[in-house]
Phi, psi and omega in degrees: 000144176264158196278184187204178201295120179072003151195141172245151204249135185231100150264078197259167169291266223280336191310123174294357200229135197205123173165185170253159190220115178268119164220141209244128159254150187212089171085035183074005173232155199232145250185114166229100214237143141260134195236094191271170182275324223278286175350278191306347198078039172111146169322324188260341165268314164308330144322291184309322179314292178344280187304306169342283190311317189288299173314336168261348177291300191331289195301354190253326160289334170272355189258331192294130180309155180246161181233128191039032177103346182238193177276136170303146150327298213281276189329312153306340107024286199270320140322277197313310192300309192287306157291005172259328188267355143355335201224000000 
């Protein structure tokens, strides 16, 4: 599978980590989850997980006040809470 906007697809021979990695910037902080084959059950569930998590991240980052340019606390939060229940 090929990777796509906001998540690589990571396939090594030789590698401990076989999966997909969302990564997302938003206001100057960058958000980084790993989604393994091993975890999810296989290429195509570890995709999905993925893609669920990138869908519930957008809307909370394009809707969120910026504070000097950046993300609210409270927002940085609400990202990590979401990627934490992610797995």
């Amino acid at each position: 599978m090929k990777s796509k906007r906001n998540l690589t697809r990571f396939t090594y021979e030789n590698a401990a980590f076989e999966g997909w990695r969302l990564c997302i910037s938003r206001a100057g902080t960058t958000f980084t989850k790993y989604f393994p084959d091993k975890k999810f059950g296989g290429e195509k569930k570890s995709l999905e997980a993925a893609e669920k998590a990138l869908a519930e991240l957008k809307p909370v980052l394009e809707s969120s006040p910026r504070v000097e340019g950046k993300l609210s606390p409270v927002t940085i939060k609400k990202v990590e809470k979401v990627l934490q229940e992610a797995c």
